[in-house]
Structure formats: C-alpha cells, structure tokens
C-alpha positions as CSV (number, residue, x, y, z in Angstrom):
1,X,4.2,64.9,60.3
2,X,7.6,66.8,61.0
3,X,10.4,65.3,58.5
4,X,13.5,63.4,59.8
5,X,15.8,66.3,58.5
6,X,13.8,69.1,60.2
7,X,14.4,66.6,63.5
8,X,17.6,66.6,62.9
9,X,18.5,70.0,62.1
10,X,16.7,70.8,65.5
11,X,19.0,68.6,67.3
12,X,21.8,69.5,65.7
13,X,21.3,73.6,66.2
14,X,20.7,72.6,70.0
15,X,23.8,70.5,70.1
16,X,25.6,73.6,68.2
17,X,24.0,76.1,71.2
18,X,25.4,73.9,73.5
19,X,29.0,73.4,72.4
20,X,29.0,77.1,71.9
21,X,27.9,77.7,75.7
22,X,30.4,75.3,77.1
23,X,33.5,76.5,74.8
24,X,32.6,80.1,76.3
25,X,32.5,79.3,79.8
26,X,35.2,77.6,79.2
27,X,37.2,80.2,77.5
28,X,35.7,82.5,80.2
29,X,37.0,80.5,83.3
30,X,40.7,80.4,81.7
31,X,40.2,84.2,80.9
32,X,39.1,84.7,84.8
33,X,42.3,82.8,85.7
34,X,44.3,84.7,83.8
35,X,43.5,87.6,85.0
36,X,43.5,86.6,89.0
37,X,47.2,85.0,88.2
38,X,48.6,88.5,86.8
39,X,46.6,90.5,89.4
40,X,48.2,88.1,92.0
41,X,52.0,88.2,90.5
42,X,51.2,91.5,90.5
43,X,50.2,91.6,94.3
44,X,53.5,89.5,94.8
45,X,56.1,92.1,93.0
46,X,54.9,94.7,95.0
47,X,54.6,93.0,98.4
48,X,58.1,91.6,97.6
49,X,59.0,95.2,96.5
50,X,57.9,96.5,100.1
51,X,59.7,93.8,101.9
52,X,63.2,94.8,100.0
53,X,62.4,98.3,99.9
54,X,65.4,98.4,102.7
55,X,67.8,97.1,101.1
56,X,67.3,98.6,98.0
57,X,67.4,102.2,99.7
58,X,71.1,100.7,101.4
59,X,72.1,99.7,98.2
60,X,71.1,103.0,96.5
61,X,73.4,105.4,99.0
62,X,76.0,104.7,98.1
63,X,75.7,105.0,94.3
64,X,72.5,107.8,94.2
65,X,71.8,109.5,97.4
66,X,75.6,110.0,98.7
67,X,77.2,111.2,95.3
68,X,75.4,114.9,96.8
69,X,76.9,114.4,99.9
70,X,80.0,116.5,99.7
71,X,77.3,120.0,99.5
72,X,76.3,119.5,102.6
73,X,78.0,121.7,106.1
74,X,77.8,119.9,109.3
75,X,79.8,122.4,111.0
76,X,81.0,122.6,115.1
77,X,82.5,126.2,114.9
78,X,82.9,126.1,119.2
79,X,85.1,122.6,118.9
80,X,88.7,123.8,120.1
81,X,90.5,122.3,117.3
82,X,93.8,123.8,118.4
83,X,95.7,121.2,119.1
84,X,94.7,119.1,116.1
85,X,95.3,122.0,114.2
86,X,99.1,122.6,115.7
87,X,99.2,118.6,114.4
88,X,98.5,119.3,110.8
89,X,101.2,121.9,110.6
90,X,104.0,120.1,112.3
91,X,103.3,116.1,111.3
92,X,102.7,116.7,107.6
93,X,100.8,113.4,106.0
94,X,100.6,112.7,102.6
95,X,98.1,110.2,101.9
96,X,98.1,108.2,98.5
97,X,95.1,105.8,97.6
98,X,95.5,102.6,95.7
99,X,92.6,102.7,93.2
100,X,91.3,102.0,89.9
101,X,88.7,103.4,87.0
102,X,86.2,101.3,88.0
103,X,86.6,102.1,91.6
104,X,86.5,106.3,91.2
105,X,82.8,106.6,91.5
106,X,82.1,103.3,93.5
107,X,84.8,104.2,96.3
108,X,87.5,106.4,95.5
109,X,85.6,109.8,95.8
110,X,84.1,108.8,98.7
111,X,87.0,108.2,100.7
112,X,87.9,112.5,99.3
113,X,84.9,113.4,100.5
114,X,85.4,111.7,104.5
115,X,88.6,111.2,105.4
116,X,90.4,111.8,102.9
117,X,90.3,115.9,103.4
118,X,91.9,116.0,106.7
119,X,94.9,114.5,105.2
120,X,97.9,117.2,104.2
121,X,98.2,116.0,100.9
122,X,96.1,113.8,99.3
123,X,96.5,111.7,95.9
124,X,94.7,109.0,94.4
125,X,96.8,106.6,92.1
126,X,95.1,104.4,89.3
127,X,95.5,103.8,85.2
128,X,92.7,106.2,84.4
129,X,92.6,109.8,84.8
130,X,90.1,111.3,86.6
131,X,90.0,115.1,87.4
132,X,87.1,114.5,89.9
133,X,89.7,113.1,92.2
134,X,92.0,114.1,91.2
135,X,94.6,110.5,90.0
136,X,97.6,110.1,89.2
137,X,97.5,108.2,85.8
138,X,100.3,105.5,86.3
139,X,101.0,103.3,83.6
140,X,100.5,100.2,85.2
141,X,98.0,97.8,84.8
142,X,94.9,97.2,86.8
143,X,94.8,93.5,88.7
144,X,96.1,91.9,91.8
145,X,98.6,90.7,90.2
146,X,99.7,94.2,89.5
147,X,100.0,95.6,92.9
148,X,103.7,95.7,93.3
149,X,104.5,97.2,90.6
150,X,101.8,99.6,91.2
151,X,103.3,100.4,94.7
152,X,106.4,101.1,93.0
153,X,105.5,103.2,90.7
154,X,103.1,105.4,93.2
155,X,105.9,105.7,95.4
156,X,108.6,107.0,92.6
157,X,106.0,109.2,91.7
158,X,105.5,110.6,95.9
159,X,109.2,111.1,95.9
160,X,109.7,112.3,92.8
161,X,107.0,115.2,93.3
162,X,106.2,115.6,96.9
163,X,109.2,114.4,99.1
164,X,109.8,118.0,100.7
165,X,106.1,118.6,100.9
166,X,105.3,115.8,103.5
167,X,107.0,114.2,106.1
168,X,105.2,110.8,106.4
169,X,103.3,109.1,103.6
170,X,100.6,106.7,104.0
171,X,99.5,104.3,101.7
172,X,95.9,103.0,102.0
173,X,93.3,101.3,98.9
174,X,90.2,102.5,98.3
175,X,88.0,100.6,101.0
176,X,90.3,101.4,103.9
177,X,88.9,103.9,106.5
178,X,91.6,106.0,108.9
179,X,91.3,109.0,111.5
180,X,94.2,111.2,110.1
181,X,94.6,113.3,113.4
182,X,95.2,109.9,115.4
183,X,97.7,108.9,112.9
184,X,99.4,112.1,113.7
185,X,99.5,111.6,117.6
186,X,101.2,108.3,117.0
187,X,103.9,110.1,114.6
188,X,104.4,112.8,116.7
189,X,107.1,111.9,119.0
190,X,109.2,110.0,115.9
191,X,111.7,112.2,113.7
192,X,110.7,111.3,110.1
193,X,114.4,110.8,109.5
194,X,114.0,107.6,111.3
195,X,113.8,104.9,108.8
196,X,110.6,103.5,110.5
197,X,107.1,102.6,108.9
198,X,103.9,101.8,110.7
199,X,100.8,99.5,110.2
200,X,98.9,96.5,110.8
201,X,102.1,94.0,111.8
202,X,102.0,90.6,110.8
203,X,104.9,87.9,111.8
204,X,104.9,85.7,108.7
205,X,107.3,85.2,105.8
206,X,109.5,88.5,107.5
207,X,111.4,88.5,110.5
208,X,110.5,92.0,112.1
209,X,107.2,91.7,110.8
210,X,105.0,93.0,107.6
211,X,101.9,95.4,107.3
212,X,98.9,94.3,106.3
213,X,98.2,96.1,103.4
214,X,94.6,97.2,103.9
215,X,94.7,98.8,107.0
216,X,97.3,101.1,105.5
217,X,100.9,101.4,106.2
218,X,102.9,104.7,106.5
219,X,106.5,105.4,105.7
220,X,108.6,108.0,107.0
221,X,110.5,110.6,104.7
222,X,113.5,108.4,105.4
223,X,112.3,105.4,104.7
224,X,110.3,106.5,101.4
225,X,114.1,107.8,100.4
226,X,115.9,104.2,101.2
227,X,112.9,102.2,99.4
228,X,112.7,105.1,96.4
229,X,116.4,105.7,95.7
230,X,118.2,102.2,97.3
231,X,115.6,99.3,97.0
232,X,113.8,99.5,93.9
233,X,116.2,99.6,91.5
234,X,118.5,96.9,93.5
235,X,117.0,93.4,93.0
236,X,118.9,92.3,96.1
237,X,117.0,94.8,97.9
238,X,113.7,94.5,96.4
239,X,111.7,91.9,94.6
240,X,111.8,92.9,90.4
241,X,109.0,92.4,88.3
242,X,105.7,91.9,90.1
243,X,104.0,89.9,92.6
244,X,100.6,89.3,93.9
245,X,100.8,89.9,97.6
246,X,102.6,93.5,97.6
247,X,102.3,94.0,101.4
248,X,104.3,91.0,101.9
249,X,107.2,91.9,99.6
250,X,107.0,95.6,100.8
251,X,108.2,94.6,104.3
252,X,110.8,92.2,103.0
253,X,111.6,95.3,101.4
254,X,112.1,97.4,104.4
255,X,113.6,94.4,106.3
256,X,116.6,94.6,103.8
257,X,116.7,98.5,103.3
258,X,116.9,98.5,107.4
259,X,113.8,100.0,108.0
260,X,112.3,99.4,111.4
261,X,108.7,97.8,111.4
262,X,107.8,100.3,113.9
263,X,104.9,99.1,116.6
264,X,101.5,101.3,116.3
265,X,100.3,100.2,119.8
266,X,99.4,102.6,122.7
267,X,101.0,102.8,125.5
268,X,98.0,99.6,126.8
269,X,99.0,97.1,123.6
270,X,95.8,98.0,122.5
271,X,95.9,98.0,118.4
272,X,95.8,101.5,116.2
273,X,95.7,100.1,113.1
274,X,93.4,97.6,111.6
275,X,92.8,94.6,108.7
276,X,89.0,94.6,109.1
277,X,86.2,96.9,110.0
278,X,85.7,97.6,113.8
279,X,82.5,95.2,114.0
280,X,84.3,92.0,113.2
281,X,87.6,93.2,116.0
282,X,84.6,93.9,118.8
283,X,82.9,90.8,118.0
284,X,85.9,88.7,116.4
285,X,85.8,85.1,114.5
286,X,86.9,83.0,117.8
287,X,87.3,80.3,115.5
288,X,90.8,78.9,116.4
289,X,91.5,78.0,113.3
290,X,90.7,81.7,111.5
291,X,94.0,82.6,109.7
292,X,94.2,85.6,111.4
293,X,95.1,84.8,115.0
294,X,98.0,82.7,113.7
295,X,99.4,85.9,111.5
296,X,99.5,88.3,114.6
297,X,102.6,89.7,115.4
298,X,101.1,90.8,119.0
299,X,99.3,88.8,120.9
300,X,96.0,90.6,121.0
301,X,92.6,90.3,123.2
302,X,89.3,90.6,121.4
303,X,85.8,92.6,122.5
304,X,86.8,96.1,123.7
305,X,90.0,95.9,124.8
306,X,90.6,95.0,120.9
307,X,90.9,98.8,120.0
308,X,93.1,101.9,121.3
309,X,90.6,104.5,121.8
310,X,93.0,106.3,119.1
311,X,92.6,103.5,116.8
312,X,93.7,105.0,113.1
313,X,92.5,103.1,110.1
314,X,90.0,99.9,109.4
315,X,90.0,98.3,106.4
316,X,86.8,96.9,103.9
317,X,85.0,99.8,104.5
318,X,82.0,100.4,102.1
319,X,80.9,104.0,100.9
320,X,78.4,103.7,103.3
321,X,79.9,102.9,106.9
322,X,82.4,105.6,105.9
323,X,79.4,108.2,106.0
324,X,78.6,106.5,109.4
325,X,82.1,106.7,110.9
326,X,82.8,109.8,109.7
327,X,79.4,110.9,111.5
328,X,80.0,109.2,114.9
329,X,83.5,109.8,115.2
330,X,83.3,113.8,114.4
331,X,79.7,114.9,114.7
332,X,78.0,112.7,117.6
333,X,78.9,113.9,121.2
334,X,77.5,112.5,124.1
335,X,76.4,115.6,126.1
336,X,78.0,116.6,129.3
337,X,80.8,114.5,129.1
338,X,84.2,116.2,128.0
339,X,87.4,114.7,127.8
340,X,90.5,116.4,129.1
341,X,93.3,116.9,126.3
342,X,96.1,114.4,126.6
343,X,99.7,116.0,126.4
344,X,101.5,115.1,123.4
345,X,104.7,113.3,124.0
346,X,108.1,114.0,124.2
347,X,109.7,114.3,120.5
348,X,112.3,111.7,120.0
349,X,116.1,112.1,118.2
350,X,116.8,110.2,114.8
351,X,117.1,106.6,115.5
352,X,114.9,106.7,119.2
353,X,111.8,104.7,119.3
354,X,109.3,105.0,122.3
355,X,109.4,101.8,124.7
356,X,107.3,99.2,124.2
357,X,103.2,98.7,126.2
358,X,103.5,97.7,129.8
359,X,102.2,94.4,130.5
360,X,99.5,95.7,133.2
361,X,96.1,95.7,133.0
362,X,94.2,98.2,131.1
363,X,91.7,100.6,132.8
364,X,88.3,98.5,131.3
365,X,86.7,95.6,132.4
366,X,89.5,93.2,131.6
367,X,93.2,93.1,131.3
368,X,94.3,93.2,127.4
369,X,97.5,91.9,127.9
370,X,96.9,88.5,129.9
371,X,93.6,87.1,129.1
372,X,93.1,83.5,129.6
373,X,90.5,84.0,125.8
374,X,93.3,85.6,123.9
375,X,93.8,83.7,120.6
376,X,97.0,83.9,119.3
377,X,98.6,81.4,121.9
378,X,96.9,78.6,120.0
379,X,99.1,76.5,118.0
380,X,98.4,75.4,114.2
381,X,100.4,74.7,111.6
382,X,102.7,77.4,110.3
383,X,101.2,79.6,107.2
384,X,102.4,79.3,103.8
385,X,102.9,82.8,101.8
386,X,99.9,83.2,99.7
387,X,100.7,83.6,96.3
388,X,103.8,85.3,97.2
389,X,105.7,84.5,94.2
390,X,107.1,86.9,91.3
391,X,104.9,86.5,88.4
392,X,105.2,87.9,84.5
393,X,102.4,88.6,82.7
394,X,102.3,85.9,80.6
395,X,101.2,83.8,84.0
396,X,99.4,87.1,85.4
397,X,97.2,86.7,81.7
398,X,97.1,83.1,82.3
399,X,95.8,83.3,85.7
400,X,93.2,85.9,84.5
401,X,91.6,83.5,81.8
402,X,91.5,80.5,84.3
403,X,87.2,79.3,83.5
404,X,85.4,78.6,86.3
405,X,85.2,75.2,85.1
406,X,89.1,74.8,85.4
407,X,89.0,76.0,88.8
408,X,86.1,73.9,89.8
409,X,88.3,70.9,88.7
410,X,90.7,72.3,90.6
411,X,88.7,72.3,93.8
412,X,87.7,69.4,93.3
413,X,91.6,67.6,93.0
414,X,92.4,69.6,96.0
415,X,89.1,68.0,98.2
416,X,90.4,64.8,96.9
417,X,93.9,65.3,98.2
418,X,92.7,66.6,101.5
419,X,90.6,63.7,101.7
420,X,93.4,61.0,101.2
421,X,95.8,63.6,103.5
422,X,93.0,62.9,106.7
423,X,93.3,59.4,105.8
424,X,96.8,58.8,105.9
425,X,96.8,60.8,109.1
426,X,94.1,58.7,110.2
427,X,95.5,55.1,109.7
428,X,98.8,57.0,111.6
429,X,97.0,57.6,114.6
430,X,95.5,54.4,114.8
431,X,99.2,52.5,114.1
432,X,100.5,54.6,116.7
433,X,97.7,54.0,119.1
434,X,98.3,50.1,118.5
435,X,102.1,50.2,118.7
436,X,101.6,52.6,122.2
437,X,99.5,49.1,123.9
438,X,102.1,46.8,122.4
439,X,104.8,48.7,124.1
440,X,103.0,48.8,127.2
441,X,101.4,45.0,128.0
C-alpha cells in the first residue's frame, strides 16, 4: 500500500510541473509581446521617417546642403549684359544688411552668396565679427528693441567710410530678397543729390509716408548726408535713444530733414518694392480687416497686377526661396521668347522727380488702378503706432524678461476688455435702434 506522503509528494511535484509550465507560457507570451511592440514602434519610426523624409531634406538645405552652394558656376556667357553692366558703373549701390551672430550662418551668408554680389558694395552690420561675411562689428546690442540705434550707428559708419564710394545706399535685414539691377533702373533717372529715399510706403504715423522696413529702403547720397551730419545728433530732428519700430522713426526722420519719400512705382502704379514674399502679394489676405490694406499709402490691386514686372526686393525670405528666386529670375528662360530692351529714361536735375503712374489701364487682364476688388478703399478704424515709443534699456531689459505666464495674464485682461468693449457697443446699438422707433411712431 503506497503511503499518504509518497501521494502527496506525487501531487505536489505534478502541481510544481504545472505552475512551472504556466509561469513559462506566461512569461513567454509577454516576451512574444515585447518583442512584436518594439518590432512594430520600430515599423512606425521608420514609416513615419519615410513620410517626413520631405520635410526633413527642406529643412536640411538650408543649413547642410546649401552651405556648398557658393562653388558651384551656373554661367550664361552669350547673355548681353551690357546694359546692366553700363548700370553698375554709373548708379553705384551700396547695400548694408541688418544682421546678427546668430543670423551669419542661418541667413546672412546666404543673402552674399545670391543677391547680395550684384550689389556695388556690400556690408553686413551686426555685434559679432564675422570674416566669412564680412560685418561690421557695431557696438550695439542685439534685440528689437535695438534697431534704431542700430540704424544709426550703420549709417555713421556708411558715411563715415564709404560716402564717395556709392551713390545710393540701401538698407535691407537679413530675410529680405532684392533684384539689384531693377533697383538701379528705378534710380537711374534721379540725381543722388536729390534728398529722396525709396521703399515700401506706408501712410501711418508720417505725413509723406514711411518705408516698411523689410522690403528695404534706399537713401540717396544726399539724404544719407542730411540724416548723418543734420538729424542724428539734433533730437529735434531725430528721435534720441532707441525705439522699437525703427522704420517708423526713420521716415519721421526724413520728414523733418526734408527728404522726399520718393514713390517706387512704374510708370502702371504697379509696386517695386515689397513687405512680404511674392506668393502672399499674388494670392493676398483679402481679409478686409488684414492690417495691411489699411497701411497702404497707394491704393494697390492684388493677383498679377500686384507686381511691376521690375519689382526690386521682397521681404521674409528664407535661405531657401532665395536659391529659388535667384534661379528663376537669372537662370530659367523660357525659349524663343526674347524681350526687347527698354530705353532708360531721361536723367533728371537736383530737385526733379519723374511724374506720377497714369491712371489707365494696365496692358494684363485687368486694370490695376480702378478695380472694383482693390482693398484699400475699405474703411476701419485708424492704426495706432506699434510700439513706437522711445525706450531705455532698463524697460528694453524689462520687456525681455516678461515670462510667458505674465504675458498670458496679459492676454487674458486684454480678451476681457475686448469682451466688455463689444458689449458696451452692443447695448449702444440696441439703445440707438430703440430711440430711432421712438423718434419715428
């Protein structure tokens, strides 16, 4: 007869054998998933990885692929270049670039390396040195709410070394795009002893008008003389100190100094000179509201007849897109068609400025000077000046060290206010509706 414990010790090694089977298959099936989830995430990162791919590569241009772009020739030896040529040699351009250290690699050399070579002179001011470049080390600091004084300084520094060596002098930032031979057609007929300067107009906050300051304004060599020698250092003439929107207080600048804000049309009111890149002036924001339409000096049509077809400079242009311009404008040719040279003007005496557009139709498929969808007839409420106010750098510091939560709050007050504004307007319209039937039964 078997014993009880030889029973049990049967059972319990059987019971043992199972347990062990079960913890296996169950440490197997967790090891099986596992393995499927990383082989799957796996899967996923490389699948996403493909679908990106494009973006990536974009992204990489610009810092990777583009910094060997400058070895490469992409020559048209047959172009006649004679009259562009003649150009060089009798409107002499001196282009400065606003830039800074962190820019130089991101931006800066790219715009050397486009359009930046056709200009006569060409001169990139910062607060870091760069021999790449080359920049003009300006001690100034870096910061939006250093621009003035950084326009300032670059132009001392122009007149101070280059005022004989140019005879207009264009100031553009490190995203802004121009074609320096059509900048030189528009010059042409003026006598850079004019006090005149050229750019983007816009009608607020100064009576002739301001340029914007990304597309780029240029100064004749008279007018860098009256801002260099007769506004900066008089604080009736020019704002002291610094201020954030430098465009603004440059053309109340010129405004005082008597310095025409000169118009950069052509002769069909189509614009030269530009705040955006060309995509969003083709296919514009038609919201009414859009600050923009309400800054226009010009009343100004949109699609085609937006754009001269010797449009000079664009503005918030990437490293990229300026590769792309650069291409279509001086490298892609549609074949068999060949444009006959246009005459250059008549030059004009010191003081003479060329009449303004005709108001007639341009030769396109609609007139850009009477449009029924032109914009800038609607009527809002006039601008305010944007931060337009001289700051020290005690408030500039201040500003800087704003937390997002502070400015959060700050959105949030300003929501608040707007809301009780709409209802205040609100309980007007109604009272005015209600005293209207009143007056009338």
């Amino acid at each position: 007869m078997v014993s009880h414990s030889v029973l049990y010790e049967a059972r319990a090694s059987k019971t043992r054998s199972l347990l062990t089977l079960m913890i296996g298959l169950l440490i197997g099936f967790c090891l099986a998933q596992i393995i499927s989830y990383i082989t799957i995430s796996e899967g996923i990162k490389a699948n996403n990885i493909l679908a990106s791919s494009e973006p990536l590569i974009q992204h990489k241009v610009a810092e990777d692929i583009i910094g060997d772009f400058h070895v490469i020739k992409h020559e048209h030896p047959n172009d006649d270049s004679s009259l562009a040529d003649k150009l060089k040699k009798e409107v002499r351009v001196l282009c400065w670039i606003m830039t800074n250290p962190n820019n130089h690699k991101k931006k800066a050399r790219h715009v050397k390396r486009t359009w930046g070579k056709r200009c006569n002179i060409l001169l990139f001011m910062s607060s870091g040195a760069d021999d790449e470049l080359p920049t003009v080390k300006l001690d100034v600091g870096e910061g939006r709410e250093n621009l003035w004084r950084k326009v300032k300084e670059a132009f001392k520094y122009v007149y101070k070394h280059h005022y004989n060596d140019a005879d207009w002098f264009y100031k553009a930032d490190d995203d802004t795009y121009a074609v320096v031979e059509n900048l030189r057609y528009m010059l042409y007929p003026y006598n850079p002893e004019t006090p005149v300067h050229f750019g983007f107009k816009f009608k607020p906050f100064v009576k002739q008008g301001y340029m914007s300051g990304g597309a780029g304004y240029v100064l004749s060599r008279e007018a860098l003389r009256r801002f260099v020698v007769d506004g900066i250092p008089d604080p009736k003439m020019c704002l002291q100190e610094t201020v954030i929107n430098e465009d603004i207080e440059i053309g109340k600048c010129m405004e005082n100094l008597n310095v025409t804000a000169g118009d950069s049309r052509d002769s069909n009111g189509r614009g030269r000179m530009f705040p955006f890149v060309p995509e969003h002036h083709l296919i514009p924001n038609r919201d009414k509201g859009f600050w923009y339409w309400n800054y226009l000096f010009y009343q100004t049509d949109d699609g085609l007849d937006c754009c001269s077809d010797n449009a000079i400079s664009f503005h918030y242009v990437g490293p990229n897109l300026m590769y792309a311009l650069d291409y279509l404008i001086y490298h892609l040719k549609p074949y068999g068609v060949v444009r006959t040279q246009q005459q250059l003007p008549a030059k004009l005496k010191v003081g003479e400025f060329l009449p303004p557009p005709k108001e007639e139709p341009a030769n396109s498929n609609e007139d850009s000077i009477n449009d029924e969808d032109r914009l800038a007839n609607t009527t809002t409420v006039a601008p305010t000046e944007p931060d337009a106010r001289e700051v020290n750098s005690n408030e500039a510091d201040l500003e800087e060290k704003k937390t997002p939560k502070e400015n959060s709050k700050m959105e949030t007050e300003l929501k608040k206010l707007t809301s009780e504004i709409k209802k205040l307007e609100y309980s007007n319209d109604l009272y005015s509706e209600e005293h209207r039937t009143q007056k009338s039964t």
